[in-house]
N, C-alpha and C positions, 0 to 999 in steps of 0.2 A: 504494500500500500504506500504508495508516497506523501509525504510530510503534509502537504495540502489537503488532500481525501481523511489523513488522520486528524487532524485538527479539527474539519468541520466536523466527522463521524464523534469526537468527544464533544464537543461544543454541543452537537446533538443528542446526546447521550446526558450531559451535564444538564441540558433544559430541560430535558423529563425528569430529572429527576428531581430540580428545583419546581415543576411543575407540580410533580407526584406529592412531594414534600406539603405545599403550599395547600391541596386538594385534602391529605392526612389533618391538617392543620384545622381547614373549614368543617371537615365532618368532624373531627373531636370536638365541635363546639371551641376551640381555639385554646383549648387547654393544654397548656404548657407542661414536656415530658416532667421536669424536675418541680416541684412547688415551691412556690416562692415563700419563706417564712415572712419572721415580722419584720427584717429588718433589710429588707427589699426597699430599694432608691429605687427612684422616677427620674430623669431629667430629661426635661424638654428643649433642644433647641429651636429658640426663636427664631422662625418664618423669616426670608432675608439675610439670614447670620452671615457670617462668613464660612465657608467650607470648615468642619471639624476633623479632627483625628482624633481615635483613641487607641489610649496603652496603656493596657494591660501589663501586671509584672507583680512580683511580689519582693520585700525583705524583712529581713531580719535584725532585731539589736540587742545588744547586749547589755545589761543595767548599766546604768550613767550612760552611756550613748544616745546621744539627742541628732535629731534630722537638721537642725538649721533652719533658721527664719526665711523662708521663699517665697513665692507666691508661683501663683500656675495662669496661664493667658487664657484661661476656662476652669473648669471645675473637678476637683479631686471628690472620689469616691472611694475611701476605703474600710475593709474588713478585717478586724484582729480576728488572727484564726487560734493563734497563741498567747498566753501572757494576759496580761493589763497594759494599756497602754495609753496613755497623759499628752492628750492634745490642747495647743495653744491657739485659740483662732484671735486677732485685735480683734479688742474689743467686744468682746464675750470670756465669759466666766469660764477655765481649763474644766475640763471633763474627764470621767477617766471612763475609757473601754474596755470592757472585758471581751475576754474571749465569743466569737457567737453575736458580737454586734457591733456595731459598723457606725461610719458616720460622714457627714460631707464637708467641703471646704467650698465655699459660693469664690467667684470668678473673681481672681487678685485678689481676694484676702490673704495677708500676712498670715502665716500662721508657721508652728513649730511641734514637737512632739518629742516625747521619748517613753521609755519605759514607767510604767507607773512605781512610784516605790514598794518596794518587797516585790516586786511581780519575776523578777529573773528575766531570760529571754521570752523574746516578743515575737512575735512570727504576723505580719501584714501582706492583704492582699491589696494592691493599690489599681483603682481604676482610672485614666485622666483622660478629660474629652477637653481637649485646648485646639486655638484655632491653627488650622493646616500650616506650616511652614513657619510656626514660632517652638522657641525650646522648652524642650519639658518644664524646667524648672529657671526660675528666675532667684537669685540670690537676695537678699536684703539686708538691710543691718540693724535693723528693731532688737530689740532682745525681749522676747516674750518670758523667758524661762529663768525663777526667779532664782540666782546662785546660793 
């Protein structure tokens, strides 16, 4: 088969089954294979935005280990799957996460994080949906995290 014939034949192959998938979706009444718990985020991008990317990724810290005052050109979504862990957003009260729940960061908010005290390692799942062709993260020099 040449290179041409096979591309289309997957490309054909690939719409059915994006087709098939879409079809499975309608008749389950649009229920989703994994259920979503309580601590399921929504985020809407506004109509007109600028084109988004998102990144997925996760890490890890070790007690005393703090993330750094940054901000994001959109918004962070993450999950402790490990640990307790002590987020700083300006201008809101720090919070602490446990494991099992999750929490957001609204578009350029300063914010900072680290382990919570007594929690040991921390284990995050980090989601970010920032605008197409800016950097992950933006450095800052606030100091949220009180010494």
């Amino acid at each position: 088969m040449k290179t041409g014939a096979f591309v289309i034949a997957a490309l054909t192959l690939a719409g059915g089954a994006i087709f098939g998938a879409g079809s499975a979706v309608a008749q389950s009444g649009g229920v989703m294979a994994v259920a979503q718990g309580p601590n399921t985020q929504n985020y809407d991008i506004p109509t007109g935005s600028k084109p988004q990317t998102v990144i997925i990724t996760t890490r890890d810290f070790k007690p005393g280990e703090t993330v750094g005052a940054h901000i994001h050109n959109g918004v962070e979504m993450t999950q402790v799957t490990q640990g307790s862990f002590e987020i700083f957003i300006k201008g809101q009260p720090p919070k602490v996460i446990k494991a099992g729940e999750s929490f957001m960061v609204p578009r350029e908010a300063v914010h900072d994080g680290r382990p919570a005290a007594g929690s040991g390692p921390v284990h995050v799942a980090v989601t970010l949906v920032i605008d197409k062709g800016t950097v992950p993260r933006t450095p800052v020099s606030d100091v949220l995290i009180p010494k």
